[in-house]
Z-matrix of the N, CA and C atoms (Angstrom, degrees):
N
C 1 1.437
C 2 1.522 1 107.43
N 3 1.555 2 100.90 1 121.76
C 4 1.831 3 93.52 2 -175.55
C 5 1.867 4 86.11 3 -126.43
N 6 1.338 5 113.67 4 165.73
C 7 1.288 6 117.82 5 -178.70
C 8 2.091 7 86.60 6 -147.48
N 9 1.656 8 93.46 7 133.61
C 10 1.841 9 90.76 8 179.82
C 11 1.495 10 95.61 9 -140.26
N 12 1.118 11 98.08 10 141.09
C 13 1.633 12 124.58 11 177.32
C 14 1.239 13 112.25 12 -140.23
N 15 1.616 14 124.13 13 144.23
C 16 1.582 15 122.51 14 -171.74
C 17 1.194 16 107.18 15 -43.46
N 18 1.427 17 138.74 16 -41.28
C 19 1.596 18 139.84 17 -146.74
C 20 1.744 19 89.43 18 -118.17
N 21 1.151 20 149.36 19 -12.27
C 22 0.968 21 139.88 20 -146.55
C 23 1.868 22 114.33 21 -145.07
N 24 1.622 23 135.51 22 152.08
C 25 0.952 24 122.25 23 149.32
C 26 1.676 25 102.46 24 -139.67
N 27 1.262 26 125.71 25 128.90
C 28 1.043 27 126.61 26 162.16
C 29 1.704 28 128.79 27 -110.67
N 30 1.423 29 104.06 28 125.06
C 31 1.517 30 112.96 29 -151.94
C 32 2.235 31 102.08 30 -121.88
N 33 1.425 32 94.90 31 152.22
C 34 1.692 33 84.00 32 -179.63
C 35 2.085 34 83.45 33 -108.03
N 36 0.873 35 104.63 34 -179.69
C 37 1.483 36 111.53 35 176.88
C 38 1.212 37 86.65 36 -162.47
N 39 1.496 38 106.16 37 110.86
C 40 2.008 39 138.97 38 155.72
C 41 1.491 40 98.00 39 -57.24
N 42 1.245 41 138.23 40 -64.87
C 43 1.274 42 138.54 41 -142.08
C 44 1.567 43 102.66 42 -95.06
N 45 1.081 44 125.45 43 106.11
C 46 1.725 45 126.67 44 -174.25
C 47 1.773 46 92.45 45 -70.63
N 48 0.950 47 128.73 46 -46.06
C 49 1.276 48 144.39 47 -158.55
C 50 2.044 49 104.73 48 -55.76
N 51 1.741 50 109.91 49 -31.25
C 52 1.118 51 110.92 50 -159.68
C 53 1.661 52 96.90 51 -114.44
N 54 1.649 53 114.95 52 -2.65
C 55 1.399 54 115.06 53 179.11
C 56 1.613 55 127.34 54 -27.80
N 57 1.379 56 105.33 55 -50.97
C 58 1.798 57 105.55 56 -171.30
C 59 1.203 58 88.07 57 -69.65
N 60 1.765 59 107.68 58 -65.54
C 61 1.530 60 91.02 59 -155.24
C 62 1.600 61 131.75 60 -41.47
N 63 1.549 62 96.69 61 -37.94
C 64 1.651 63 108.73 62 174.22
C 65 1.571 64 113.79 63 -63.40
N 66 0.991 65 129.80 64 -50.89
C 67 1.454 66 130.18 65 160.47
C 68 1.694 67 114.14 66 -50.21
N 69 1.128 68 117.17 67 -45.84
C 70 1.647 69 105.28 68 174.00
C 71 1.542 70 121.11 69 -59.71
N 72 0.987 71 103.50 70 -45.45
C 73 1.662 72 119.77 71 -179.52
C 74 1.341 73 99.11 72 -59.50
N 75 1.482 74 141.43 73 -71.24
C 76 0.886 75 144.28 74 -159.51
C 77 1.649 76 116.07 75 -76.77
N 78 1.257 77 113.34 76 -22.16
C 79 2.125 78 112.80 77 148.02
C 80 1.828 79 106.37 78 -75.52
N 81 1.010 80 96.76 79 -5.70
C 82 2.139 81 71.80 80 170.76
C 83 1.098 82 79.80 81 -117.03
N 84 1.594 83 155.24 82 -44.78
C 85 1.710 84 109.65 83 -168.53
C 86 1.418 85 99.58 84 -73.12
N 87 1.172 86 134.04 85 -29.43
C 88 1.682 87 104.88 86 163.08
C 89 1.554 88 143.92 87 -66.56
N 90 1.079 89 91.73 88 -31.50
C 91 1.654 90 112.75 89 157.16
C 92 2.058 91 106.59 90 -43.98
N 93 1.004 92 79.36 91 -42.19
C 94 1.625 93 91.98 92 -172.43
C 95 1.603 94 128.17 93 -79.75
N 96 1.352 95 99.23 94 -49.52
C 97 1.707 96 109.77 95 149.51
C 98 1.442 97 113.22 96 -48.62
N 99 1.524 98 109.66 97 -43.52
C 100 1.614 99 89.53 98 -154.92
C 101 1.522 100 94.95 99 -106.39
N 102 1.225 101 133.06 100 25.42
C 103 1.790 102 147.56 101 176.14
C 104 1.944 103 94.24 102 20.90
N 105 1.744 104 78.20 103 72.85
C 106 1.613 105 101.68 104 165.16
C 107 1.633 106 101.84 105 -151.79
N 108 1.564 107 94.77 106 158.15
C 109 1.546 108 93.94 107 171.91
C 110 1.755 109 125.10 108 -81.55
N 111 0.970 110 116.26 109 161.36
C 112 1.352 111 132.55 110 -178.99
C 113 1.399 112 114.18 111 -54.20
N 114 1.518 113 114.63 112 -2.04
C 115 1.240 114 124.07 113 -160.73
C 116 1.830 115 97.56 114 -105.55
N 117 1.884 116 93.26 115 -29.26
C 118 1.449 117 78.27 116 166.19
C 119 1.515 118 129.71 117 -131.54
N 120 1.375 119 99.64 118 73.02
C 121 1.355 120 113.62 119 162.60
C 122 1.818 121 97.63 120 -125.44
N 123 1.899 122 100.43 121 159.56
C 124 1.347 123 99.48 122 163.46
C 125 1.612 124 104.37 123 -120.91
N 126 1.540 125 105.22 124 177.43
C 127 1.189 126 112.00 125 -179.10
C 128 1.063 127 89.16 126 -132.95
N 129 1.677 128 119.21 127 137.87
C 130 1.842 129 114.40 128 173.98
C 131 1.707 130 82.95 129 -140.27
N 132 1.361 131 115.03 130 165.84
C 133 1.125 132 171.01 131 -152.26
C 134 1.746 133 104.77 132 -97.19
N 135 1.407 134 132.22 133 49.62
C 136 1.618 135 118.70 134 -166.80
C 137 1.473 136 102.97 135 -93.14
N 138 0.864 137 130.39 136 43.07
C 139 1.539 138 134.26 137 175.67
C 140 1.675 139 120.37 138 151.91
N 141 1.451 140 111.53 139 -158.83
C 142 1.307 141 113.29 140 169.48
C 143 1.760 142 116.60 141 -80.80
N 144 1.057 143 114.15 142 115.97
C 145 1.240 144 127.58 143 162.94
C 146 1.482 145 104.57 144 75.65
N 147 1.640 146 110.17 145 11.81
C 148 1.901 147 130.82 146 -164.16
C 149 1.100 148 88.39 147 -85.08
N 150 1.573 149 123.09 148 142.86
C 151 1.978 150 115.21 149 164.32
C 152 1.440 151 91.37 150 -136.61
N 153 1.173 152 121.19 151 125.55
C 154 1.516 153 127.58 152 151.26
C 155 1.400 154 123.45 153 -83.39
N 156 1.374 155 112.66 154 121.16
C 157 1.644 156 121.93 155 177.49
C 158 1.615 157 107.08 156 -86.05
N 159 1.332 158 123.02 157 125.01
C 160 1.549 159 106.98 158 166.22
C 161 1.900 160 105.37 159 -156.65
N 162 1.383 161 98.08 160 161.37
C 163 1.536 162 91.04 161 171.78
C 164 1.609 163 110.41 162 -89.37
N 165 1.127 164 105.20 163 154.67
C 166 1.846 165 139.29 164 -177.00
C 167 1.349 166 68.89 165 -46.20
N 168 2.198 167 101.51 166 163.69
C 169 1.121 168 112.35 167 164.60
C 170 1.164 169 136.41 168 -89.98
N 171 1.517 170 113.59 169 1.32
C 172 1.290 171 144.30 170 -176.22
C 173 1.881 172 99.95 171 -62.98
N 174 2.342 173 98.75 172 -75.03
C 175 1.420 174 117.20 173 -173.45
C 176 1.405 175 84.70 174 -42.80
N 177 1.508 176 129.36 175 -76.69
C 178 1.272 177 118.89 176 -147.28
C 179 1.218 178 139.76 177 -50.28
N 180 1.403 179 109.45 178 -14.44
C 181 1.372 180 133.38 179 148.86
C 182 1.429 181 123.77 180 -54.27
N 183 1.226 182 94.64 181 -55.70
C 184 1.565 183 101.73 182 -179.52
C 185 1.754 184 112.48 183 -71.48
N 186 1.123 185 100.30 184 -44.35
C 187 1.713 186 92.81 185 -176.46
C 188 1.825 187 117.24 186 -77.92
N 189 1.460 188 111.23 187 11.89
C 190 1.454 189 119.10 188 -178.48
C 191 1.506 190 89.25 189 -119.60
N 192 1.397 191 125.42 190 -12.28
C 193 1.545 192 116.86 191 171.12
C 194 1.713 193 109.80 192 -83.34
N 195 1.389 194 112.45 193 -38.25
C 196 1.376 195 132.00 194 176.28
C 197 1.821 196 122.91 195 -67.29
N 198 1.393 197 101.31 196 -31.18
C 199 1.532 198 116.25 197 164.93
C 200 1.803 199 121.03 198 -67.59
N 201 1.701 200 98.95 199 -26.57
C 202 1.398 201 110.55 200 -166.47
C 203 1.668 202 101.99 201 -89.71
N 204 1.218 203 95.44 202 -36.64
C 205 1.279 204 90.88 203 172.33
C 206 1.631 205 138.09 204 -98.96
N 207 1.106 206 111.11 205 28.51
C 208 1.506 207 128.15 206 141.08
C 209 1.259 208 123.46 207 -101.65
């Protein structure tokens, strides 16, 4: 079960065993889409074994100010 929104990805992870790795991977390809550092996205906790990927509210500002202006 994946759920995606411009600012957001929310993912379930079955396998406890593959957690970081799946969470690491998935802050640098977002990091990467949204040409910000890794420093500003968070990862929180929305359920059991649920992880939401999203950028700070700061980047997200900035990269919807940076979209507008191209």
């Amino acid at each position: 079960m994946t759920f995606e929104t411009a600012d957001s990805v929310t993912l379930k992870i079955w396998d406890r065993s593959t957690t970081h790795h799946t969470l690491d991977a998935l802050v640098h390809d977002f990091s990467v889409r949204h040409n910000t550092s890794k420093a500003s996205i968070a990862v929180t906790c929305s359920g059991p074994n649920t992880f939401t990927v999203s950028l700070n509210g700061s980047a997200a500002k900035a990269t919807a100010f940076d979209a507008q202006s191209l």
